[in-house]
Each structure stands twice: as structure tokens, then as C-alpha cells.
C-alpha positions in Angstrom: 172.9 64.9 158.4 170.5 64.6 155.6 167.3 66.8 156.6 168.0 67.4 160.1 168.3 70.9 161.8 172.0 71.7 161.2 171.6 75.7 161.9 168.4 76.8 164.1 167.7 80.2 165.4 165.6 81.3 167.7 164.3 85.4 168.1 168.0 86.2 166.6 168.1 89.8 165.9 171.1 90.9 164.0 173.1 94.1 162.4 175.9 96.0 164.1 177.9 97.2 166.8 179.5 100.6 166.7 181.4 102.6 169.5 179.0 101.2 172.2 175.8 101.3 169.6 174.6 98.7 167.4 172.0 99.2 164.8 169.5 96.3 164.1 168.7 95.3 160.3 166.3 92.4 161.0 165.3 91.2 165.1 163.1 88.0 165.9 164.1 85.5 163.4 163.2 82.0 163.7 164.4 79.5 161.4 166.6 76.6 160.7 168.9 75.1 158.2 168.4 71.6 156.9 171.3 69.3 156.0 171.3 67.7 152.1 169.1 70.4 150.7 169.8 73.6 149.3 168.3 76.9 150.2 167.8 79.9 148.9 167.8 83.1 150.4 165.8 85.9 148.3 165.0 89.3 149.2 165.3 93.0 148.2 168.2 95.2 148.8 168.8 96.2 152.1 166.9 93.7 153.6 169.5 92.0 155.4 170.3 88.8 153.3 174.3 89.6 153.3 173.6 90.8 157.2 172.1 87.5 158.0 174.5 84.9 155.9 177.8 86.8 157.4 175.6 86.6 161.0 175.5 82.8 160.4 178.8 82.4 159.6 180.3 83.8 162.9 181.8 86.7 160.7 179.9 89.2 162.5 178.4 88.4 166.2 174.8 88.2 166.8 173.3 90.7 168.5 170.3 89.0 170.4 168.6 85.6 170.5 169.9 82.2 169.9 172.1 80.4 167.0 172.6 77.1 167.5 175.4 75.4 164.9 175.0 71.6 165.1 173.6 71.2 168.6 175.9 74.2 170.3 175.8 77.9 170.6 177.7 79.6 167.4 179.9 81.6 169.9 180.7 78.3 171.7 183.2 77.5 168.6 186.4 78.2 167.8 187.2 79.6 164.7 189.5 76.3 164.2 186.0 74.7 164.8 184.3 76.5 162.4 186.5 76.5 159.5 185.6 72.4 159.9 181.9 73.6 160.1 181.1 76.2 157.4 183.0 77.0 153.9 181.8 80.1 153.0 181.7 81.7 149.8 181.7 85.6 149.3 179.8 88.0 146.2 183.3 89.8 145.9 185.4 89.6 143.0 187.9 87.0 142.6 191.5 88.6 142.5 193.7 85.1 142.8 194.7 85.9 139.0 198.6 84.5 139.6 197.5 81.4 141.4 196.3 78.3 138.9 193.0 76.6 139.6 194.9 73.7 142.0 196.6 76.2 144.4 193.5 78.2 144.4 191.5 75.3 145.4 194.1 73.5 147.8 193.6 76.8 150.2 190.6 75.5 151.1 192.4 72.5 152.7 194.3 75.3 154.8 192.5 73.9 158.2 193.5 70.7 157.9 196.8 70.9 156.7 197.8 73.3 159.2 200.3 76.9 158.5 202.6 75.2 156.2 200.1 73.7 154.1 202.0 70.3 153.0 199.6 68.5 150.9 199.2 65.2 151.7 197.7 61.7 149.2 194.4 62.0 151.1 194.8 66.1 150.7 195.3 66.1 146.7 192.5 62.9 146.0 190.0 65.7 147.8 191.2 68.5 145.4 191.0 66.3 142.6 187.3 64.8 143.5 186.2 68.7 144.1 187.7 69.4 140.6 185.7 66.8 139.3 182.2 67.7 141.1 182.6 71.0 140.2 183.6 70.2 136.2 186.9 72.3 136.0 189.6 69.4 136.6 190.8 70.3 132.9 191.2 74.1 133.9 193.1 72.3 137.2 196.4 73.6 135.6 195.0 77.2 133.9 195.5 80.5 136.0 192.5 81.8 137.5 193.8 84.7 135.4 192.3 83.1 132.1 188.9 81.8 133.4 185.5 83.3 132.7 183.4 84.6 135.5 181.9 81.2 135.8 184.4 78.8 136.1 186.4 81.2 138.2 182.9 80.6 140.6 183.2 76.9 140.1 186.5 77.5 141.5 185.6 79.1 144.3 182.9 76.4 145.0 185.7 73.7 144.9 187.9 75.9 147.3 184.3 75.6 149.8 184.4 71.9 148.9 187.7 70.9 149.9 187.2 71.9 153.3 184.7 69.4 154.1 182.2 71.3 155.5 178.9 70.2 156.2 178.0 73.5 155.7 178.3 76.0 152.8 177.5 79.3 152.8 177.2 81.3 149.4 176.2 85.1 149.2 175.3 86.1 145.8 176.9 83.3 143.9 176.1 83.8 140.2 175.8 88.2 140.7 178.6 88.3 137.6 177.6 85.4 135.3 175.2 85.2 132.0 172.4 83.2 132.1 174.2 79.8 131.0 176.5 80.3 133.9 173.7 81.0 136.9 172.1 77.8 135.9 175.1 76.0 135.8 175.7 77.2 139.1 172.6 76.4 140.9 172.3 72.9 139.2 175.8 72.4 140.6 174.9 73.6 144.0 171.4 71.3 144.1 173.6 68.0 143.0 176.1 68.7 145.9 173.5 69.7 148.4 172.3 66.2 147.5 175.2 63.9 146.5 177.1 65.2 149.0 174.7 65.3 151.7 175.5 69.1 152.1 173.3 71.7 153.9 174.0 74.8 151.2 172.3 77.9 152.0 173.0 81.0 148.8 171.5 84.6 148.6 170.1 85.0 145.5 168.2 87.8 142.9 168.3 85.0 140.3 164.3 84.5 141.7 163.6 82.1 138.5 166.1 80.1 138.8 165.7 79.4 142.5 161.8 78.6 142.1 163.5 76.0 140.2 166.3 74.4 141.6 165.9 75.0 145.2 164.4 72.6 147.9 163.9 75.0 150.5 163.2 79.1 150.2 164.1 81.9 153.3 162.4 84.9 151.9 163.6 87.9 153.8 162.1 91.3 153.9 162.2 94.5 155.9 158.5 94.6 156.7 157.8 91.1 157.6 161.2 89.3 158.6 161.6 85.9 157.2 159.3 83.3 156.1 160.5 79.8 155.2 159.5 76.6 153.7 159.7 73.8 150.9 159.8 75.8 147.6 156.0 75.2 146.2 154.9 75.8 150.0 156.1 79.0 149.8 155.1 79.8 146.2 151.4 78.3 146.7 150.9 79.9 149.6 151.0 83.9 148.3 154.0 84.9 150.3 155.9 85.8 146.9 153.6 89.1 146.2 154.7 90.2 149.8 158.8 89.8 149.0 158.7 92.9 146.6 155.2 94.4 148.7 155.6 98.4 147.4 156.8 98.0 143.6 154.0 97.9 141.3 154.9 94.0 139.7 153.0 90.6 140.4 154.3 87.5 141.1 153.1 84.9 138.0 151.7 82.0 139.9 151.9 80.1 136.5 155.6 80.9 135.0 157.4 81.4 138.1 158.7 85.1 137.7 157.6 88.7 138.6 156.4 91.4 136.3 155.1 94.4 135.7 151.3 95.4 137.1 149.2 95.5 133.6 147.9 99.3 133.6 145.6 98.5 130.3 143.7 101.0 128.9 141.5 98.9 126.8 140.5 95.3 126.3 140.3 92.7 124.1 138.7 89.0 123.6 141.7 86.7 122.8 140.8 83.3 121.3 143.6 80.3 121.5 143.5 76.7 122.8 147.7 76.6 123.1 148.9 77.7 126.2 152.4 79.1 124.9 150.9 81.1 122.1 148.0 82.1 124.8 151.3 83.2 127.4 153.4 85.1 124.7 150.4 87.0 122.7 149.3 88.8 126.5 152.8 89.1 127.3 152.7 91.1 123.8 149.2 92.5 124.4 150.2 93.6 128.3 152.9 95.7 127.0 150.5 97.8 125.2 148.1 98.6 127.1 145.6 95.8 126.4 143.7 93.4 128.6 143.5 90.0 127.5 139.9 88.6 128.3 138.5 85.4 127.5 134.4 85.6 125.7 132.8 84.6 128.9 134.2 87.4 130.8 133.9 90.2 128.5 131.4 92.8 129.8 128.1 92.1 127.4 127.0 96.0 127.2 130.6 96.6 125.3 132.0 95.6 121.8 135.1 94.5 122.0 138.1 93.8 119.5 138.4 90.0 118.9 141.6 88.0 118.2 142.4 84.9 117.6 145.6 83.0 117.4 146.5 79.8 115.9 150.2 80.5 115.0 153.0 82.7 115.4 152.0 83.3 111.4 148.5 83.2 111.3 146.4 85.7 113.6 143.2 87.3 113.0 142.1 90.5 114.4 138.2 91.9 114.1 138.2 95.4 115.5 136.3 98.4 114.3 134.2 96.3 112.3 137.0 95.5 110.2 139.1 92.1 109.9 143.0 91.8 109.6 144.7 88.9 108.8 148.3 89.4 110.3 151.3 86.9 109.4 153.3 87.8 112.6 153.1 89.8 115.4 154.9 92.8 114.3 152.3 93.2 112.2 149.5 92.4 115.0 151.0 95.0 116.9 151.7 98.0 114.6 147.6 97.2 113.8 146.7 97.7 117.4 149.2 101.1 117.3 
């Protein structure tokens, strides 16, 4: 399965159907799902991502074009067939608190065991080798109770796991971790996508933390649909200033993350050959007001402040023909105040 089409779509439009009506989030989609990556789905809210991902899953029908799931029409399976297909993992809270970490994750063997779920050898050596992947077998015996956000996720993943799907479906994954536990996460979900040759497809507002761990990005938006492509062909080719097109931020080609439009005021000269100190003194300089040029692109008909930088403890500032000499950068910026 490893990089071929597993999900493809073709002008799919979806959304809802109510009382004879049916309203339309996103129409003409074309795209397709590759097998032993992962993807990441990123867009803004209300631009359809949870729409699309429960539209994928057969959750919700589609309301025009084509979706093809491994070389048949979606609405050709059974659901029987498609809890062997897709494992799908929801943004909702976890309430499975009086259930330990094994039963929680042995549901997901549910389709193959049949309605009264007898575990057999083969059933329990999957449990244990998705306890394992996902790094909880020593919570295996804990209530789900007693477990942080995170491994109760981890949890969740295994349940997915243990259905041996080729497919997994995630929507909004890490929404209730910290930051340790959204990388964790997506680290996990990249070594299984690849390990275990699964196609894993996850919405995502973690935008930093995709750029970096996912092969392939769907960037879905109200005004132009969704775009799609290997990660640096997406962020290379501008497409990330047109994900968030009417909020006054810019996408940092450089670091990987969006923010805030610099609305500076004035301008200064900033000397510094290290590219950290160079990154963290305009981040600084940004936030209060203040352009960051380098000499050569200074206007030559204006006297501007000068600084230069050679440690977090050793700046120099010229400005108003007067020199400072500042030993951090509180003291840089209460000068500048």
C-alpha cells in the first residue's frame, strides 16, 4: 500500500442533508490519500476539515462527485467493510473512565471478534503489539480514569490500531494536550504511518508541528477549496499566506509558523552575524513597533538608530547621538520605551 492512492476524490462536494435540503460546506474537491504517509489536514474554523474527515469516513454521505476507497465507490461498502477499512479517531472527550487501558483498547478488535467479543491468542498479541507502538503497555492495567490527556489519546490510537485498518482517520488529535504531548502524538502518528505502512490522515491547528512531522499537507479553506502536496511543496510554493488570507499575520518562510503583520512605526539598523540572536532581537524589536533593517537597505536621506548585538548580555545601541551599552534586553527595550 505504501504510496499508492488508497482514498481519491473526484469534484466531491460535501455538507448536509436536511428535511429534503442539504447545505454545501466545500464542492469540487479533488484529491487523494496516500498509503504509509501521514497527512495533515490544516485549515481555519468553519472551513470544513471535520465536514470533510467525517465525509471520508462514510459517517456522513457525500453529497456530489466521486470517493473512491481502495479501488470502489465509498457507498459500495458495508459498514462491516469499513470498520476493516478505516479506524477513526474523534476530537471528543474520552469518557471510558471505568474501563482500564486493555478493555478500552480490545474494543477496537470489536469487528473481528464479532458481538461477544471473545478474545482470541492472535486477538490479545495485537493489543499487546498496539500497547507497545503506542508506549502505554505499563498503563495496560490503569483505568483510563487515572491517565493524562495524552496517554488517554495514546489510548485511543491503540483502540484505531487494533483494528487493522489500513486506514486511520484522526480529527483534532492533540486539541487537549500541552506541548510535550502534541509532539509526542504526531511523532507517534509519523512512525506508524511508516512502520506500519498506514495511510493516516489528522486535522490539525498544531500548524508547527505538522510543517514538521507530516509527509503530505491538505490545506483547506473556504475561499479556495483544498490544495495538496508533499509538505515543503506546499510551504515553498506560497500557498501558506492564503490558508489564513483575511487576518492580518504572515506566514515565516524561515521558522515555519505564522505571526503577526509588523505595523512599525519607526526603524532601525540592526547589526549581528548569528542568526538566532538576529531572529529573537526582531521578534523583540517587531513587538514594539520597530523595523529591523540591515545598513544596505536603510534609506540614505534618514539617520537611523543603530544596534548591534553580539550576546544576549552585550548589546549596543546608538540613537539620538547617544550610545547605550545594555546587558540584556529588558534593558534594550525599556531604552527604546
Amino acid at each position: 500500500m505504501e504510496n499508492k492512492d488508497v482514498i481519491t476524490a473526484s469534484k466531491l462536494s460535501i455538507g448536509y442533508k436536511t428535511k429534503g435540503n442539504k447545505k454545501t460546506v466545500q464542492s469540487n474537491l479533488d484529491f487523494s490519500l496516500k498509503g504509509g504517509n501521514l497527512t495533515c489536514l490544516l485549515g481555519p474554523n468553519g472551513a470544513g476539515k471535520s465536514t470533510l474527515l467525517r465525509t471520508i469516513s462514510a459517517s456522513q454521505p457525500i453529497l456530489d462527485g466521486k470517493l473512491i476507497l481502495i479501488n470502489k465507490p465509498i457507498s459500495d461498502y458495508s459498514e462491516k467493510e469499513l470498520s476493516h477499512t478505516i479506524g477513526l479517531v474523534l476530537t471528543e472527550k474520552i469518557f471510558a473512565g471505568a474501563l482500564t487501558v486493555r478493555q478500552l483498547v480490545a474494543l477496537g478488535r470489536q469487528p473481528h471478534t464479532g458481538f461477544f467479543g471473545r478474545l482470541s491468542a492472535y486477538d490479545k498479541e495485537i493489543i499487546d503489539h498496539a500497547l507497545h507502538l503506542t508506549g502505554i503497555s505499563h498503563k495496560a492495567d490503569i483505568y483510563t480514569a487515572n491517565l493524562s490527556d495524552g496517554e488517554r489519546q495514546k489510548a485511543m490510537i491503540a483502540k484505531a490500531i487494533v483494528q487493522e485498518c489500513p486506514i486511520i482517520l484522526l480529527d483534532e488529535p492533540t486539541a487537549f494536550l500541552d506541548a510535550v504531548s502534541r509532539i509526542e502524538i504526531l511523532t507517534l502518528l509519523h512512525r506508524l504511518a511508516h512502520d506500519e505502512n498506514k495511510a493516516i490522515l489528522l486535522s490539525t491547528h498544531d500548524i508547527e508541528q505538522a510543517l514538521v512531522t507530516a509527509d503530505y499537507l491538505w490545506l483547506l479553506t473556504p475561499e479556495n477549496g483544498l490544495h495538496s502536496g508533499v509538505t515543503e511543496d506546499i510551504i515553498l510554493s506560497g500557498l501558506m499566506d492564503r490558508l489564513f488570507p483575511e487576518a492580518e499575520i504572515k506566514f515565516d518562510l524561515m521558522h515555519g509558523g505564522y505571526s503577526p503583520t509588523v505595523k512599525a512605526e519607526r526603524a532601525i539598523i540592526l547589526y549581528t552575524d548569528n542568526p538566532i540572536l538576529k531572529h529573537w532581537t526582531q521578534n523583540a524589536l517587531n513587538r514594539h513597533g520597530f523595523l529591523c533593517l540591515e545598513k544596505q537597505a536603510a534609506p540614505e536621506d534618514k539617520k537611523l538608530p543603530e544596534l548591534k548585538v553580539l550576546s544576549p548580555s552585550e548589546i549596543h545601541l546608538h540613537i539620538d547621538e547617544k550610545n547605550y551599552s545594555c546587558g540584556s534586553f529588558g534593558e534594550l527595550i525599556s531604552i527604546l520605551s
